[in-house]
ROVEXDO-740189 format. One record per residue (C-alpha): residue number from 1; y, z, x. Coordinates in Angstrom, 2 decimals. Last residue first. Example, Ala and Ser with C-alpha at 12.3 -4.5 7.8 and 13.67 -1.06 7.14 Angstrom:
 resi   north      up    east
    2   -1.06    7.14   13.67
    1   -4.50    7.80   12.30
END
This chain:
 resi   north      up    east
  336   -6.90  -16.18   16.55
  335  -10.18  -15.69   14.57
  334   -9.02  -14.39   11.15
  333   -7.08  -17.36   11.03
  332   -9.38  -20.04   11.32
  331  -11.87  -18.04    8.81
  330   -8.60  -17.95    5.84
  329   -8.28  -21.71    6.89
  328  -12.49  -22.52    6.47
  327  -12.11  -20.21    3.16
  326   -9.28  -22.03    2.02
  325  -10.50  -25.57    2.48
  324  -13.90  -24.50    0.97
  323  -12.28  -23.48   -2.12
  322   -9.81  -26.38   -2.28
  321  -12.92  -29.00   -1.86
  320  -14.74  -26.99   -4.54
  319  -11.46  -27.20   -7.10
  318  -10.68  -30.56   -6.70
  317  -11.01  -31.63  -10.39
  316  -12.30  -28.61  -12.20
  315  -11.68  -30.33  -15.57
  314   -9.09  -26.97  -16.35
  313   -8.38  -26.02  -13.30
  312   -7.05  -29.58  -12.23
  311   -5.98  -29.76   -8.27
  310   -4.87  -32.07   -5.87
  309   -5.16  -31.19   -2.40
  308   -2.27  -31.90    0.23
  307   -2.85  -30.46    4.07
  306    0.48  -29.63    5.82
  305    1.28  -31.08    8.89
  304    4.99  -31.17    7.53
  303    5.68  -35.27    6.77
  302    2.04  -34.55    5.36
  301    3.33  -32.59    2.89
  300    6.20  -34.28    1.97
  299    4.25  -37.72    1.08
  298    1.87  -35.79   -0.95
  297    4.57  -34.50   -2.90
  296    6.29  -37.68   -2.85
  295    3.22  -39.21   -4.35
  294    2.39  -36.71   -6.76
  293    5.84  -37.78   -8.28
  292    5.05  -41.15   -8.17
  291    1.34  -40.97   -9.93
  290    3.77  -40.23  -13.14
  289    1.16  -39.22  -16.06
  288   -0.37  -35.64  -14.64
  287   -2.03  -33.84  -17.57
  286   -5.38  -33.37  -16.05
  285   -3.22  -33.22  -12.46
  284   -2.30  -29.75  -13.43
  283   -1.76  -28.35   -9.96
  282   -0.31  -30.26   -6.98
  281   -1.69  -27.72   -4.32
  280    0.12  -27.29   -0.62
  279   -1.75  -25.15    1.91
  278    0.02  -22.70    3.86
  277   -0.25  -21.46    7.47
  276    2.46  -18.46    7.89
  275    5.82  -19.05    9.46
  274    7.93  -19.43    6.27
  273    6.18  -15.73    5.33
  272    7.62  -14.60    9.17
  271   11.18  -15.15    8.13
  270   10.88  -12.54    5.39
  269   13.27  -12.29    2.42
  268   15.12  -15.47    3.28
  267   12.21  -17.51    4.35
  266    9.96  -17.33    1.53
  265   12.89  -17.78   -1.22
  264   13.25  -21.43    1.19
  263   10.16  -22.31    0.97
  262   10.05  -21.71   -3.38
  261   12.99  -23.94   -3.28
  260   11.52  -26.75   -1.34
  259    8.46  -26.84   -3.16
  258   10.27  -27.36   -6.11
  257   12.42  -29.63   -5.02
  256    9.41  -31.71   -4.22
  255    7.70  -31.25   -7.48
  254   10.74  -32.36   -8.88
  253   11.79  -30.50  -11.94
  252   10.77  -31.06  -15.70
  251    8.09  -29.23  -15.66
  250    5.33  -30.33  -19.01
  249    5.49  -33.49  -17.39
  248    2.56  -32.52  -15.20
  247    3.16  -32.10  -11.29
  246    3.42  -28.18  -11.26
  245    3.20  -27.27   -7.80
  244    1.08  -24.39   -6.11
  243    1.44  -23.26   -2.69
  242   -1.42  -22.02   -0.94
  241   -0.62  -18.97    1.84
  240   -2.89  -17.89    4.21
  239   -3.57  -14.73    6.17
  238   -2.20  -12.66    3.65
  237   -0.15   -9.29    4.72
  236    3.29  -10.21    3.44
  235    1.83  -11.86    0.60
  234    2.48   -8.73   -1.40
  233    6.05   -8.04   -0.06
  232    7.56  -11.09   -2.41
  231    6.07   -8.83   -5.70
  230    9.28   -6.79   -6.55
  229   11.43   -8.67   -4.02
  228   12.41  -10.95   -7.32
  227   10.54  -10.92  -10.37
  226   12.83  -13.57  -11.96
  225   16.42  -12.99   -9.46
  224   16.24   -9.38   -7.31
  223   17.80  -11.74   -4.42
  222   14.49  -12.72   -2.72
  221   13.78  -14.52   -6.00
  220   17.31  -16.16   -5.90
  219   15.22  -19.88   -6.85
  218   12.16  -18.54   -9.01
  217    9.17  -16.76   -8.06
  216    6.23  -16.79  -10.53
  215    3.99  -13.21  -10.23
  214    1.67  -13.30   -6.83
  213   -1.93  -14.27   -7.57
  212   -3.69  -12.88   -4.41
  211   -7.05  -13.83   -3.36
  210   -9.90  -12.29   -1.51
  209  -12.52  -14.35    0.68
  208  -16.19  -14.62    0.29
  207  -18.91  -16.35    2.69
  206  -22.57  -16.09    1.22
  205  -23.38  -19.55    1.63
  204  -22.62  -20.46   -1.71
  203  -19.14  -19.22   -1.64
  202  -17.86  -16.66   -3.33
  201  -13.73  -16.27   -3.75
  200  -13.06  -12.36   -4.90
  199   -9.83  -11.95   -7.48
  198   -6.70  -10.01   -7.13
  197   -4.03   -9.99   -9.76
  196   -0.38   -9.00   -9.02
  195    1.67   -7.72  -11.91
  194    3.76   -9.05  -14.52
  193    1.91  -13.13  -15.07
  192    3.19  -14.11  -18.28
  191    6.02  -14.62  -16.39
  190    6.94  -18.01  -18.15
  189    5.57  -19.17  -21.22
  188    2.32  -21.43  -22.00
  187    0.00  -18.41  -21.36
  186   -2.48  -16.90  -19.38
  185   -3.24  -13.12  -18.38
  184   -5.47  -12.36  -15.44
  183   -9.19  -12.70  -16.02
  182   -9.98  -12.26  -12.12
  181  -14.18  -13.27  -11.65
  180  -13.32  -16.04   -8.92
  179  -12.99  -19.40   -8.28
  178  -11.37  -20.44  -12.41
  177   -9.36  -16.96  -13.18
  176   -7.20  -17.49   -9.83
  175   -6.85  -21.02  -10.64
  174   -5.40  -20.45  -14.64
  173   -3.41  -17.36  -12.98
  172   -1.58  -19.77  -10.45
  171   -1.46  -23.05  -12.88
  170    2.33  -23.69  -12.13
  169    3.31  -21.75  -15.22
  168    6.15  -19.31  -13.07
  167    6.89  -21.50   -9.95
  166    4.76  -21.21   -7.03
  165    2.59  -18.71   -4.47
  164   -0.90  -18.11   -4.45
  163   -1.57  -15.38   -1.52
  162   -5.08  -15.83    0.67
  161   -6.89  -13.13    2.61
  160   -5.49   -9.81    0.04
  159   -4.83   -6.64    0.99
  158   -2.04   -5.80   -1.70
  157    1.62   -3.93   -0.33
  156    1.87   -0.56   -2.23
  155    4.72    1.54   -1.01
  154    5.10    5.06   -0.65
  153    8.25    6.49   -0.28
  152    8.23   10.08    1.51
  151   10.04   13.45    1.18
  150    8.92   16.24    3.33
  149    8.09   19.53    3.25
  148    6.79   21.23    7.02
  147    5.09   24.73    5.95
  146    7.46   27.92    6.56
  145    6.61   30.53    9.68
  144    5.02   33.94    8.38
  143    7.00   36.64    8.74
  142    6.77   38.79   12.17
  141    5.96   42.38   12.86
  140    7.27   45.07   14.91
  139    6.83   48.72   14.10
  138    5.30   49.43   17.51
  137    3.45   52.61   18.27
  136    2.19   52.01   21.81
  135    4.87   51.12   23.23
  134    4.79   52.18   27.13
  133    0.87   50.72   27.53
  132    2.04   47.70   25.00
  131    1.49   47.03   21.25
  130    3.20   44.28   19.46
  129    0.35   41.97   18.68
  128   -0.66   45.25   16.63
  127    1.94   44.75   14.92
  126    1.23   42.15   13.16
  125    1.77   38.49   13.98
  124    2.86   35.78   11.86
  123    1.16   32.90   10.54
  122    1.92   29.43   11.72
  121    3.08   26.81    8.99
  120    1.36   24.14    7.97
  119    1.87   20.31    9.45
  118    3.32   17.88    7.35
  117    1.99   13.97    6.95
  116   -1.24   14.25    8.69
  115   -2.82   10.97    8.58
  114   -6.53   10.27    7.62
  113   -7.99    6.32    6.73
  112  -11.21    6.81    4.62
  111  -10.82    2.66    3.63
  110   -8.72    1.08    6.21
  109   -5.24   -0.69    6.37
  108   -2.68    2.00    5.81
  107    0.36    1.84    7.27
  106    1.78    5.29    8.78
  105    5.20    6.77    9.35
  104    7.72    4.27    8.87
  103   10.90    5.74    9.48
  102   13.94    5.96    7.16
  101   14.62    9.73    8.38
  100   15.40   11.27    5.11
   99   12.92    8.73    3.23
   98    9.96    9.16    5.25
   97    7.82    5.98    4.91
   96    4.39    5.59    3.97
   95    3.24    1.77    3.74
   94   -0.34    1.89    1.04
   93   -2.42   -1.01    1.35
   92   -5.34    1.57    0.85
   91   -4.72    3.04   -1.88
   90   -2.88    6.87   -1.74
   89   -5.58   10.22   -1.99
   88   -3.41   13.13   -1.34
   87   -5.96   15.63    0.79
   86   -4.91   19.12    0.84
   85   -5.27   21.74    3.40
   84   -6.70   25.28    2.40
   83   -4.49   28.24    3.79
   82   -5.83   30.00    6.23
   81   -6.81   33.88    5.20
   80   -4.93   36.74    6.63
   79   -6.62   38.21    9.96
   78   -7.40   42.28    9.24
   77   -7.00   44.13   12.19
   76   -7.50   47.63   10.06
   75   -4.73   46.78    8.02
   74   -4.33   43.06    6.60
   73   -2.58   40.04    7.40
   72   -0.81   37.61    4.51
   71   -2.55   35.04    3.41
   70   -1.82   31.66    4.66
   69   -0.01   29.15    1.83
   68   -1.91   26.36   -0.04
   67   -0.85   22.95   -0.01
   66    1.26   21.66   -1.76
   65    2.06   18.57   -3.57
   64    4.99   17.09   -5.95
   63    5.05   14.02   -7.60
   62    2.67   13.82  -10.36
   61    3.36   11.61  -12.72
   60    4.96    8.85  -11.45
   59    2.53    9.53   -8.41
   58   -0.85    8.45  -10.62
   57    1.25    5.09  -10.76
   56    0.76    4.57   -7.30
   55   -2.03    1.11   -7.94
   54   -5.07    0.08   -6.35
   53   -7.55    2.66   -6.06
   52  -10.91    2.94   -5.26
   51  -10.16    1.92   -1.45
   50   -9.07    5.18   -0.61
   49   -6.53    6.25    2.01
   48   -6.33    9.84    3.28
   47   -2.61   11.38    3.61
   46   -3.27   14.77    4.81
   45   -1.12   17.88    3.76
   44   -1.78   21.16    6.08
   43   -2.55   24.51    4.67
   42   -0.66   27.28    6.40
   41   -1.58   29.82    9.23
   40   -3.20   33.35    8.03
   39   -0.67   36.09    8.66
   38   -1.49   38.64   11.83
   37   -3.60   41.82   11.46
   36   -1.65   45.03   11.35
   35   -3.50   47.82   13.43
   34   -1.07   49.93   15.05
   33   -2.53   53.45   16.44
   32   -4.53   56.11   15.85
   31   -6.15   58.54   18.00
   30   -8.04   61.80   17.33
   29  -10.71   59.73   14.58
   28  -12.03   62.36   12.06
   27  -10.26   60.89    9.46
   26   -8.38   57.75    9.90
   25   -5.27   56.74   10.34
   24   -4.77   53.07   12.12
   23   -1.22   52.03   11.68
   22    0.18   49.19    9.45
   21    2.80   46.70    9.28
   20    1.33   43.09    8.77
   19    1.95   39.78    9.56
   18    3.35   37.59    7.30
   17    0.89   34.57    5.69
   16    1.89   30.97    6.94
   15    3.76   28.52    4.87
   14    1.84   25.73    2.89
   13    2.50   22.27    3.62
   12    4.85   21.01    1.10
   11    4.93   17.31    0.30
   10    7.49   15.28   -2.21
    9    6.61   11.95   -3.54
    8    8.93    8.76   -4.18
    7    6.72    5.62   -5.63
    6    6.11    1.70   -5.29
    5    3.58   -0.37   -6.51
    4    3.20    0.67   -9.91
    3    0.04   -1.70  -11.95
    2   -0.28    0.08  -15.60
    1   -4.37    0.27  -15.86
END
């Protein structure tokens, strides 16, 4: 399934039924009289959040949604029908805002989570509503009042307990695919990672944890540069973030600098991702030949109170020890 994480919708709650115009003739009965019924009242739109999706791209291709209209009123003090309200399913994850106003309107963070987004309209009255001891034939009657419609930008930001952050190829996907059942995409090429991937962490004594494998970032991410802002506002919501660095030969930078750089994208498009707990990972250390430059990394880490692990995916070196670190971290957190 095509991953779409952000999406403009339109919503029309449905306008009420008009009352009616209508006077009571029947035979055999001496006195009439008005008996218009009043206009049913307008379907309202709900937003309900659903954990069985994860993706908007349904929304690229349908846009619009209404609800149904009120029926109009009746002779013989006849009520029109309420319109039906309609439920538009959105993940959970999902960050409504309404795009004439710029407001956020709701953020939703639970499974079978309701908001009503526009409110149908009212129906109107007949004229029987009208009728009065000293007007007692009145020809009065009101339209039915129009359903709220409103424009709204959804956007998709992953529920995930632990984000992997790095440089494109610093092992992300090849980690993500080794603790958990995730089969993203791997390759010896940048970006070969396009969307997020989630993946569930089991532990043997029944704890589990979710993790995020955000796309590569590169220096100017929170720019529009690489992938840019496109996937920065997934690890928004993790509790932890683990920082992967490339210390093979195969990257040419310093694993320092790289760090650095990847910090500093962090902090520019959201000063509260510098601020979250984060656990440093030199990755690749199967093909690591320069113990120096795991050194400084090392070295750097602890210079921040930040705990160093060192990492192969593919011999598994280190990988139980990370696991456990994360999940005690991601447990930490979840308690303060």
């Amino acid at each position: 399934m095509q991953f779409l994480d952000e999406a403009r919708i339109i919503v029309k709650a449905g306008d009420g039924g008009n009352g009616c115009l209508a006077f009571r003739r029947e035979k055999y009965v001496p006195r009439g009289g008005p008996s218009g019924g009043d206009g049913g009242h307008g379907g309202d739109v709900y937003l309900v959040a659903t954990a069985n999706q994860n993706t908007l791209l349904q929304f690229s291709y349908n846009p619009e949604h209404k609800a149904e209209r009120g029926r109009h009123g009746e002779g013989s003090n006849k009520t029109g029908a309420d319109g039906r309200p309609l439920e538009v399913e959105v993940p959970v994850g999902t960050v409504v805002y309404d795009e004439a106003a710029g407001e956020r309107l709701v953020d939703f963070t639970e499974d079978g989570q309701r908001y009503l987004v526009a409110r149908g309209g009212r129906g109107g009255r007949g004229n029987a509503r009208f009728a009065t001891s000293t007007h007692q034939a009145p020809t009065e009657h009101e339209p039915g009042r129009p359903g709220e419609e409103k424009r709204l930008r959804l956007e998709l930001k992953l529920l995930a307990d632990v984000g992997l952050v790095g440089f494109p190829n610093a092992g992300k996907s090849t980690l993500i695919s080794r603790i958990s059942a995730a089969r993203p995409k791997i390759a010896d090429y940048p970006f070969t990672t396009l969307i997020p991937n989630l993946g569930v962490v089991k532990l043997d004594d029944f704890r589990s944890f979710v993790v995020a494998d955000i796309p590569g970032l590169i220096e100017g991410a929170h720019l529009g540069a690489g992938l840019g802002v496109q996937f920065l506002r997934h690890i928004e919501r993790t509790r932890l973030l683990v920082h992967l660095v490339d210390v093979s030969p195969a990257s040419v930078r310093d694993p320092v600098e790289d760090f650095e750089t990847i910090c500093r994208e962090l902090a520019s498009f959201s000063p509260e991702l510098a601020e979250k707990p984060m656990i440093v990972v030199a990755s690749k250390m199967d093909a690591a030949q320069e113990p120096g430059r795991v050194a400084r990394l090392r070295e750097m880490a602890e210079s921040r109170g930040l705990a160093c692990f060192e990492i192969s995916s593919v011999t598994g070196l280190g990988i139980d020890r990370l696991k456990h670190a994360m999940a005690e971290r991601v447990l930490a957190e979840a308690r303060a």
